[in-house]
N, C-alpha and C positions, 0 to 999 in steps of 0.2 A: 724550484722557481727559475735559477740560472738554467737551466735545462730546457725547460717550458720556451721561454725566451730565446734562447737560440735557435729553436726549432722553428719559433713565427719568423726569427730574422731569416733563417735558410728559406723557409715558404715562402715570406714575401721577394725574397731573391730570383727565385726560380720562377715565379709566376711573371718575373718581372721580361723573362726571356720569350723568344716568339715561337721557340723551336719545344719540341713533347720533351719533356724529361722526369725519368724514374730511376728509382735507385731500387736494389734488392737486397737482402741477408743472404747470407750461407743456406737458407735453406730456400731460396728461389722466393719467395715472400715480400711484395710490396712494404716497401718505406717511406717512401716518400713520391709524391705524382701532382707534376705544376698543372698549370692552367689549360694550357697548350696542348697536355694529354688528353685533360680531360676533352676539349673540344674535337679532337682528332679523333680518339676513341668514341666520344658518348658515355663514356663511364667517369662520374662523379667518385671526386677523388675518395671521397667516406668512403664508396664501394670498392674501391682498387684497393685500397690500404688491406694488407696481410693477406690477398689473394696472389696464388701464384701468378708470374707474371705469362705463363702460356693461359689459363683463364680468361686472363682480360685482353689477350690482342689476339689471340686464336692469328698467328701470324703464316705464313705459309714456312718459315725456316724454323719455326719452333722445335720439331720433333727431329727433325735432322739434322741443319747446318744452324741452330743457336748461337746469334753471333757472342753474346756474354758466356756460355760454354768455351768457345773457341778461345776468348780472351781470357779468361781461368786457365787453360790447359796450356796455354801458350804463354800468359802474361801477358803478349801484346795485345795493343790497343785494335780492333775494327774499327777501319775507316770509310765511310761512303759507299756503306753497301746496300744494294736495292733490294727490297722487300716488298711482302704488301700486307696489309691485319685484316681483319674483317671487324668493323669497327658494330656501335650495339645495334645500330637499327640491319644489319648483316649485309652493310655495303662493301663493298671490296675496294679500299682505301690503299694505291702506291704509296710509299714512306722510303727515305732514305735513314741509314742511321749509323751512328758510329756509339762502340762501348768502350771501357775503362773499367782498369781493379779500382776498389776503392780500400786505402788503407787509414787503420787508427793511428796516433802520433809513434806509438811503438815502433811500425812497421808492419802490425801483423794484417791479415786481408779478412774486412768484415764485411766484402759485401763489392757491388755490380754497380754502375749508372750506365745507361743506356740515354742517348740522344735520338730524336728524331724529327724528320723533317716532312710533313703532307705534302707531297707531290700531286695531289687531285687537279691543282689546276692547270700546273708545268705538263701534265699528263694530256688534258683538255685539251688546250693549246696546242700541242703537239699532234694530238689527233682531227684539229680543225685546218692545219697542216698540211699535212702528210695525207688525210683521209684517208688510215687506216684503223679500221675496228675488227674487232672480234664480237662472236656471239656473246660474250659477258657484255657488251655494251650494249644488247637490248633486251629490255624491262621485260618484265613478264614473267607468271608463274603458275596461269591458269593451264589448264591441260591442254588447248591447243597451242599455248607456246612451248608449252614445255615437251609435249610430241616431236616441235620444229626443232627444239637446241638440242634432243636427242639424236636426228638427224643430220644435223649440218655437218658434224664431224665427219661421217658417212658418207657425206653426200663430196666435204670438201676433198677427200683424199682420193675420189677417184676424179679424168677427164671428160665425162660426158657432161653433152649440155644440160642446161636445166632452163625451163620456165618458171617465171614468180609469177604468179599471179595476184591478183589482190587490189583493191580501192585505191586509188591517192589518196597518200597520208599513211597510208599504214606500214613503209618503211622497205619497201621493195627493195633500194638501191644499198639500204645496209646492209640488208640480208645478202644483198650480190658482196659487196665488198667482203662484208666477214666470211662469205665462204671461197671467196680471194684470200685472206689474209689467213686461213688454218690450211693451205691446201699446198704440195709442193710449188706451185707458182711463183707462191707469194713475192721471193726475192725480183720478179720482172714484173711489167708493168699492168694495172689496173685500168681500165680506158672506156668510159661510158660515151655511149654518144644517145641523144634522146633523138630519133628518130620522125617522131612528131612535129620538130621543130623544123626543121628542113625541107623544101619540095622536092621533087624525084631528083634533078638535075646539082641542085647543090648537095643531096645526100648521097649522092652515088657519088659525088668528090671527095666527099669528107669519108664516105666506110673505105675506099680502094686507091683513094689519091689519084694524082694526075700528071701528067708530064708537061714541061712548058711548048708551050703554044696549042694546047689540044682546045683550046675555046677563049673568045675575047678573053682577055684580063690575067691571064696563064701565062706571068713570066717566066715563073721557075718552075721546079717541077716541087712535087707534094706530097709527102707520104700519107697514106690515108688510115684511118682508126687500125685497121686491121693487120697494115703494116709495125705502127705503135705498138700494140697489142702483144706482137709476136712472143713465143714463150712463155705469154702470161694471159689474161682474161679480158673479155669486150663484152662488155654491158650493153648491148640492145635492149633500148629501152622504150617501151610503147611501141613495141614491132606489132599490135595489130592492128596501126594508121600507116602502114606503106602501102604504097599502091601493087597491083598485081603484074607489073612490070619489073617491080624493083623487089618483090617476090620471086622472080624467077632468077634473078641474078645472084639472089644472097642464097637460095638452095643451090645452083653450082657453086658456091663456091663452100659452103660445107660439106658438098658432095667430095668435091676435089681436093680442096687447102691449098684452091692456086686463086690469086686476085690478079686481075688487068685494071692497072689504072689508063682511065679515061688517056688518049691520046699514043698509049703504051702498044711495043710488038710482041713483047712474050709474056707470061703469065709468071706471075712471082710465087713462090712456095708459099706459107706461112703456117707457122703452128700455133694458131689460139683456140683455147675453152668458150665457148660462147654461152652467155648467160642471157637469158631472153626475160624482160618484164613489159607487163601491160596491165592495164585497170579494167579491158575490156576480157570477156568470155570470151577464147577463142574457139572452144568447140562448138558455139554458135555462128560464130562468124564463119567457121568453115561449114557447118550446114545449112546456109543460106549463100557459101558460093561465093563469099568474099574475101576468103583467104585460103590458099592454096591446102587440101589432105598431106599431100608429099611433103611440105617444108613444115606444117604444125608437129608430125610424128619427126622431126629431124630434128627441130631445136626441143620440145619434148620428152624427151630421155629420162630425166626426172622432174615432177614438176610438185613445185609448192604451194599450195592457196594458203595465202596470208588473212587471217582472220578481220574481222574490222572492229574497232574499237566500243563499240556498241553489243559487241560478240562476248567480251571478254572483259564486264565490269568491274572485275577481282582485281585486275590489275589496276584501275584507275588510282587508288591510293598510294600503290608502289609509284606509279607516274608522274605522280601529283609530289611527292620527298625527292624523286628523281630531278625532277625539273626546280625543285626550290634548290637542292643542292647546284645543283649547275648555274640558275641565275646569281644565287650568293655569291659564288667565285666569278661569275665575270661580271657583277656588277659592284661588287662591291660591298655589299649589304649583307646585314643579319636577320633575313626574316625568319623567324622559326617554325612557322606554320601557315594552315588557311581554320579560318571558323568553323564549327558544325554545319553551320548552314550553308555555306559555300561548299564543302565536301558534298551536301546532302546534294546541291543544284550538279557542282560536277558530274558525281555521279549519277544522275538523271538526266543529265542531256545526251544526245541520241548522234555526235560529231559527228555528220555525214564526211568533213573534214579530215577524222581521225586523228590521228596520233597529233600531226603537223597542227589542228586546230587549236588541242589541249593544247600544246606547247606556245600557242600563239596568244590566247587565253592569259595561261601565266606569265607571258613575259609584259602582256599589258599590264596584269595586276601589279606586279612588279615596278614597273613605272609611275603607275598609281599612286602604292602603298608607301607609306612615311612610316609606318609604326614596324613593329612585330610582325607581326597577323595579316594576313590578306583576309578583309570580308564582303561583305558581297557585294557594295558599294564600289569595288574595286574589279568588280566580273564586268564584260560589256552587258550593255543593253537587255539584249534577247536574253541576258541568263540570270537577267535580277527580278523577271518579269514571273509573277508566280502562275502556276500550271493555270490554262483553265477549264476550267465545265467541272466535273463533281468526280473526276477518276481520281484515285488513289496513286499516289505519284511521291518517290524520296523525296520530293523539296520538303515532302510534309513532315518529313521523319527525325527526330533526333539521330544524333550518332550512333546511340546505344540500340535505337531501333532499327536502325540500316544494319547494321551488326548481324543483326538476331536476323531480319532478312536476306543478309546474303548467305548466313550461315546454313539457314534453311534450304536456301535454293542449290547450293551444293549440295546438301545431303538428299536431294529429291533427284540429283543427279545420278549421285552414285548409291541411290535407290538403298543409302542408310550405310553405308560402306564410312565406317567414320575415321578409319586409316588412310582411305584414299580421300575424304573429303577436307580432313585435315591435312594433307600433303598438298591438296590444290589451295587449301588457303593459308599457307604457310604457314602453320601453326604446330605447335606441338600434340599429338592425340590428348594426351591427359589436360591440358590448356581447352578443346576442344570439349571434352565432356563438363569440363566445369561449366566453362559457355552455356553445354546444351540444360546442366541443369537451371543455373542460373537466371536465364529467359523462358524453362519451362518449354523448353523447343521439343514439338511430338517429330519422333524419328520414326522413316516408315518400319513397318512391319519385317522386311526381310534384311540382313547385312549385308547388301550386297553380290550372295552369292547364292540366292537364292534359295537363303534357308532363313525358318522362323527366328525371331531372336530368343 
């Protein structure tokens, strides 16, 4: 009973703290796990108790640099060492943490505590910042994302240009930046300029700079994007709304890597990567004669189409956790979810908007919502409004039955391939046949590889 008792007193102790903390035995074995953990992880402490502690944080220093390892072998304590776990919904959670022995009144050593501390939002912040990302920072796990992040490594470790192509909204200038930030560059600077935004006259000041006095209002002299830029990367962004004047000046100057600023006598060197994005086709626009052949195959090098969010419905749910995690850290709040029915609407609207819409979507709901739950009451207008005429449309679907059809439509994809269809829906094969039997879902005929089952 004195036993029992002291264990609620240590539990309500520990939950009492803001920071994750576990303790373990000699044999790597959960003991005890506060509140803190549980929320940082996703794992309820019943479940963590007597699981090893590499099981439940799946951390990246587990198998090699274990900081409680090192404090065993060494005696000493770790302090403020940065990590990251993969917490249960297999988010990739930054953590700091510091460990300690733990001993009995004897002296003898019966065990581990480990502290830690969520950096998710320290993390946030510092990338809203800095505006640096990497390819972990966007969502996605359907096969055309997952084609792209197999890429980008590829694509960031060499210097040739590249084009994004892809709708507004669907994330162009991330995809530039994170393959800015995996690429030798990275340490020099990042430099977007939206091309769009500017007439000929002010955009040829802003890409090349200007010397003072070269036009009214030119006091001083100006370095321009691509002097910025230098040793590191320039985001041209919406390059196919410039005009075919200012078309000719931006192919010499990736011809050569020399820029004249406006006013200037000699031609400045510079060495930048040039990353070109636009929402428009431009192999259209150069077979109708409005955008230069010679400069499309020069920025061109390699080019990306960015899928649109209406492409790629698998992902909407990874999007929809993504964005409730991020509004709960900057706003303060504990929502935990959105309703069936509100999934079922998300998932059935057609976001000519994209990525940017969803995100806009839930940061209204968000402001809305008082409770837990975002429901539909808390969607704008156009998305509480039920489908009409007599089509068959998710608003009408249970969860359970959205399920069973997106499960479907993967495996019609991958023509019954149920390794590959399970890979795009993130799920485990054997999680995947339960599924199929459970919903009675007919898989086609062949597996994939064009043979009978």
């Amino acid at each position: 009973m004195a036993c029992s008792r002291k264990r609620d007193d240590q539990d309500v102790i520990l939950d009492s703290i803001n920071e994750g903390v576990f303790t373990i035995d000699l044999d790597w074995r959960i003991t005890s796990f506060n509140r803190a953990a549980e929320r940082t992880t996703g794992v309820s402490r019943n479940n963590a108790l007597h699981q090893t502690c590499q099981e439940v944080f799946q951390a990246n220093i587990c198998k090699k640099n274990c900081a409680l390892k090192q404090t065993f072998e060494t005696g000493q304590p770790v302090v403020n060492a940065n990590a990251f776990i993969i917490n249960h919904q297999g988010q990739r959670v930054p953590i700091r943490i510091s460990t300690a022995i733990l001993k009995n009144d004897a002296g003898d050593i019966i065990g581990g505590v480990e502290t830690f501390q969520d950096l998710s939002q320290i993390e946030q912040l510092r990338k809203q910042l800095h505006s640096r990302y990497t390819f972990e920072d966007i969502i996605g796990r359907g096969p055309e994302m997952r084609r792209l992040f197999d890429l980008l490594p590829l694509i960031s470790k060499s210097s040739s240009n590249v084009l994004i192509e892809g709708a507004s909204g669907t994330g162009k200038e991330l995809f530039a930046r994170a393959i800015h930030d995996l690429s030798p560059r990275k340490n020099h600077r990042f430099v977007p300029v939206n091309c769009a935004a500017l007439p000929d006259t002010l955009l040829e000041s802003e890409l090349f700079g200007h010397k003072a006095g070269a036009f009214t209002d030119a006091r001083k002299d100006k370095a321009g994007r691509f002097s910025l830029a230098h040793k590191g990367t320039l985001l041209l962004d919406e390059i196919g709304d410039i005009s075919p004047a200012m078309q000719v000046r931006l192919l010499r100057v990736l011809e050569d890597n020399l820029i004249e600023p406006l006013g200037g006598e000699h031609p400045i060197p510079v060495d930048v990567r040039v990353l070109a994005a636009t929402n428009r086709n431009l192999s259209d626009l150069v077979q109708c004669g409005s955008f230069r052949n010679d400069l499309y195959y020069r920025i061109r090098v390699i080019h990306l189409k960015l899928p649109a969010l209406r492409d790629r419905r698998e992902d909407i749910p990874l999007l929809v956790q993504h964005l409730l995690d991020k509004f709960n850290r900057l706003q303060g709040k504990d929502i935990t979810g959105v309703s069936e029915e509100v999934m079922a609407r998300l998932m059935d609207h057609d976001y000519p908007g994209n990525v940017r819409e969803l995100e806009n979507i839930m940061e209204q709901a968000f402001v809305l919502c008082r409770g837990i739950t975002i429901e539909l009451r808390h969607l704008p207008p156009e998305l509480r409004l039920a489908t009409a005429g007599g089509t068959p449309s998710l608003n009408h679907l249970s969860l359970k039955a959205m399920e069973k059809f997106m499960i479907t439509e993967v495996l019609l994809r991958h023509q019954g391939n149920r390794n590959q269809a399970a890979q795009d829906l993130g799920i485990n094969p054997s999680t995947l046949y339960r599924k199929i039997k459970a919903y009675r879902i007919h898989v086609p005929e062949t597996d994939g590889r064009g043979r009978k089952k």
